[in-house]
C-alpha positions in Angstrom: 79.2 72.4 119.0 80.3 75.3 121.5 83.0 73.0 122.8 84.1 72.3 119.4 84.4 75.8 118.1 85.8 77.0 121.1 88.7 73.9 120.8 89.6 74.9 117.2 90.3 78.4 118.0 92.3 77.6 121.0 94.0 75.8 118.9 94.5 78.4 116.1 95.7 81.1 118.9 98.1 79.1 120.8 99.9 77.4 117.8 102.9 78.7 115.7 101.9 76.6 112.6 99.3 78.7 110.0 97.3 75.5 109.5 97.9 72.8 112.0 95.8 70.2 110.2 96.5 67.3 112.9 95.2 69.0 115.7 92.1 70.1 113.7 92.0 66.6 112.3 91.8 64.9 116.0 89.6 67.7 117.0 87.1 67.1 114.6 87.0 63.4 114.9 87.1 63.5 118.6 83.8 65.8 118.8 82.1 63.9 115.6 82.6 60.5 117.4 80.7 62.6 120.8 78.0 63.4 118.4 77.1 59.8 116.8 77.9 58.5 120.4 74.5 60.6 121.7 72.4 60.3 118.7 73.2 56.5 118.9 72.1 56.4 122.6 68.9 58.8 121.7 67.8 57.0 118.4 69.0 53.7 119.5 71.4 53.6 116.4 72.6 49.9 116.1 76.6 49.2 116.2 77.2 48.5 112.8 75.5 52.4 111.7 77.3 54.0 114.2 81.3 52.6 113.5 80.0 53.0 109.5 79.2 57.1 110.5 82.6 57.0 112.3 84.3 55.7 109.2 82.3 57.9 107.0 83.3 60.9 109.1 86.8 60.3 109.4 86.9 59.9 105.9 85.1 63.2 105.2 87.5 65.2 107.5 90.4 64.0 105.9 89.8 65.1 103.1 88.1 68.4 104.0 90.6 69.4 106.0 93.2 68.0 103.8 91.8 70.0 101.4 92.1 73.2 103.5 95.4 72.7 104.7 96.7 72.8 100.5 94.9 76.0 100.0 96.4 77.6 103.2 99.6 76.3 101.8 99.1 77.8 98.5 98.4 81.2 99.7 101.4 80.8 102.4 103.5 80.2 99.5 101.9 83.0 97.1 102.4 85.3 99.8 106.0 84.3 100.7 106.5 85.0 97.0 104.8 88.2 97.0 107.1 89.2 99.8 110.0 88.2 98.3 109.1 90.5 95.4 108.4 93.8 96.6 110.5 93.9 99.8 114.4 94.0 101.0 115.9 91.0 101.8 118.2 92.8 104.4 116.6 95.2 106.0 112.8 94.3 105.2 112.1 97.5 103.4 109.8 98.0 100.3 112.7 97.5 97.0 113.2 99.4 94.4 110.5 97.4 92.6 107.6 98.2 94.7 109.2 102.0 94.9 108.6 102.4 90.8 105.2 100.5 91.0 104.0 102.4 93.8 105.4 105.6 92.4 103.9 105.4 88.7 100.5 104.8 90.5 100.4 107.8 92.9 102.0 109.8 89.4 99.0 108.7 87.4 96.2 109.7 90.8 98.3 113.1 90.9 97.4 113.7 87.3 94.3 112.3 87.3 92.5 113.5 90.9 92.7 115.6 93.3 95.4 113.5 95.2 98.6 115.0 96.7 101.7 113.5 97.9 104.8 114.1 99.7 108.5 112.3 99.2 111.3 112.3 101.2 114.3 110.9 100.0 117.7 110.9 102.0 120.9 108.5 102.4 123.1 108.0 105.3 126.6 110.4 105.4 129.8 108.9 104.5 128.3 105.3 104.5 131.9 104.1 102.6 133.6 105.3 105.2 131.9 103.4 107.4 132.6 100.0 105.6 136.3 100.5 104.8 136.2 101.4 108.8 134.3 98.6 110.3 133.8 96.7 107.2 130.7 95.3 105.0 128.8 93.6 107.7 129.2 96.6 110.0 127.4 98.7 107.1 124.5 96.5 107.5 124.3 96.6 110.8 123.8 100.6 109.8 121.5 100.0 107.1 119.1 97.8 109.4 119.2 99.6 112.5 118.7 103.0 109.9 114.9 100.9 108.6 114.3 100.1 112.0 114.3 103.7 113.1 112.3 105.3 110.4 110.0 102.2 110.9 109.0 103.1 114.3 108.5 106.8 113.7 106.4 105.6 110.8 104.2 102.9 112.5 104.1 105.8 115.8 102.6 108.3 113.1 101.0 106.6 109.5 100.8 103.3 108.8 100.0 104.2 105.9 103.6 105.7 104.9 106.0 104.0 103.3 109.5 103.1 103.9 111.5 102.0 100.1 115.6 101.1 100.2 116.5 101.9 96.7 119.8 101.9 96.2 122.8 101.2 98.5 122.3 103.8 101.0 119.8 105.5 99.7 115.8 105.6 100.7 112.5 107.0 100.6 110.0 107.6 102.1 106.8 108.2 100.2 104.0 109.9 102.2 100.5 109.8 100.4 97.4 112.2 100.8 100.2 114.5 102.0 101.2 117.8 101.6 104.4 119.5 101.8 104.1 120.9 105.1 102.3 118.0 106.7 104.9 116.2 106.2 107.3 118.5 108.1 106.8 117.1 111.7 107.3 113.6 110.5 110.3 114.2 108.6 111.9 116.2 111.4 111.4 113.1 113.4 113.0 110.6 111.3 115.7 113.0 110.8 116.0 113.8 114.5 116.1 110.1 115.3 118.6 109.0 113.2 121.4 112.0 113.8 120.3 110.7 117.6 121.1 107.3 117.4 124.4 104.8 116.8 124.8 101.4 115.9 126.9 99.2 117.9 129.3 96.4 116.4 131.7 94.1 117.6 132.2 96.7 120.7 132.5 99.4 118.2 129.8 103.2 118.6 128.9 104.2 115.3 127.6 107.3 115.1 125.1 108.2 112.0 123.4 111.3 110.4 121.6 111.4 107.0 120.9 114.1 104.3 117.3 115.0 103.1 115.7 116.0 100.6 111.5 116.8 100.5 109.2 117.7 97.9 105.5 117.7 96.9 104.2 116.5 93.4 103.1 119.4 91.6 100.5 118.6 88.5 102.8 121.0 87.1 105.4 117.8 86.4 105.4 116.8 83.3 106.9 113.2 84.0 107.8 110.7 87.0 111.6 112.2 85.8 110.8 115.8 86.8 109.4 115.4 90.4 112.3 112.6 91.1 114.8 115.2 89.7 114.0 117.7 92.3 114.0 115.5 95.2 117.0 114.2 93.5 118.5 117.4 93.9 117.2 118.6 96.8 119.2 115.6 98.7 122.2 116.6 97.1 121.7 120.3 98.0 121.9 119.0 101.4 125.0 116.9 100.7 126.8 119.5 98.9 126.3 121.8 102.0 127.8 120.0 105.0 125.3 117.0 104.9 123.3 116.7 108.2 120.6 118.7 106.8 117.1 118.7 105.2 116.7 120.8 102.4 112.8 121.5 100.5 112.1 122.3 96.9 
């Protein structure tokens, strides 16, 4: 039974498949047919019980196992779907779906609790110019190397922050169970990394800096529309003086 265990996660760790219902298949057989094999020599089982327990057990794994592999299938697919849903298809970053459902939620804990949170919103500077430059495929080359920076400073400081593309250029970041000026080191980070970094295409440097805009949820805001207004405008207070700059309300 230790040998058998110990084969069927070998085999789940050094597999690519989710479910790799052959190898468990021939795994299970292979060990069942040990088993009968030493009860028949310890009970003196006759010939005809023992290939009939053989049969029986093959039987019985094929469908168990069978069985298994459509549920892991189903919930492959669910999540797949799930995915698909609530995420980016270029750049792997939460949509504008999960964005509104995720930010009606923390709206209604705000209200409701004693929860805080913290948004930062901020696009990439002249992001048109950068297309009619290099062209389209160029700006996504931005866009993804953009989700892969704040990704990293994310995963090096909250896991449980969260990266949202919303529009073409545009993001946000929504950082829960945080207050304003927690969220200051963090932000300075992104902001740092991204004015610090290019993206290189088809031997072309491009260089990138963003505009910010940070504020806190006060229970003061009537509606979703009030706090997004101010971080609304706080981005475009940044834009409207020189870009390359985080501004807080």
């Amino acid at each position: 039974m230790l040998a058998f265990f110990y084969t069927l996660n070998y085999i789940k760790t050094h597999t690519e498949k989710v479910f790799p219902y052959l190898y468990y298949l021939g795994s299970s057989i292979f060990f069942g047919v040990l088993y009968w094999f030493f009860a028949k020599l310890k009970f003196s089982i006759s010939d005809q019980v023992f290939w009939k327990e053989i049969f029986d057990l093959t039987i019985l794994e094929i469908f168990t196992f069978g069985y298994i592999a459509t549920l892991f299938a189903d919930v492959e697919s669910r999540t797949a779907l799930f995915r698909d849903a609530t995420h980016d298809k270029l750049t792997s970053a939460y949509n504008y779906d999960a964005f509104d459902i995720d930010l009606r939620e923390l709206f209604r804990k705000v209200k409701t609790t004693d929860m805080k949170f913290t948004m930062l919103m901020f696009d990439i500077d002249h992001f048109k110019h950068i297309n009619d430059t290099y062209g389209h495929l160029a700006g996504d080359a931005v866009l993804k190397n953009v989700v892969k920076i704040v990704q990293t400073v994310i995963d090096n400081n909250d896991p449980k922050i969260k990266l949202y593309r919303t529009g073409g250029e545009e993001f946000n970041v929504i950082f829960p169970n945080y207050k304003l000026d927690d969220t200051k080191p963090i932000v300075e980070e992104i902001f740092s990394a991204i004015n610090h970094s290019d993206t290189k295409f088809d031997n072309n440097k491009i260089n990138l800096t963003v505009s910010m805009g940070v504020s806190q949820m006060s229970k003061d805001d009537i509606s979703i529309n009030d706090f997004y207004s101010r971080v609304d405008e706080a981005l475009y207070h940044s834009k409207r003086n020189g870009r390359q700059e985080i501004t807080v309300e």
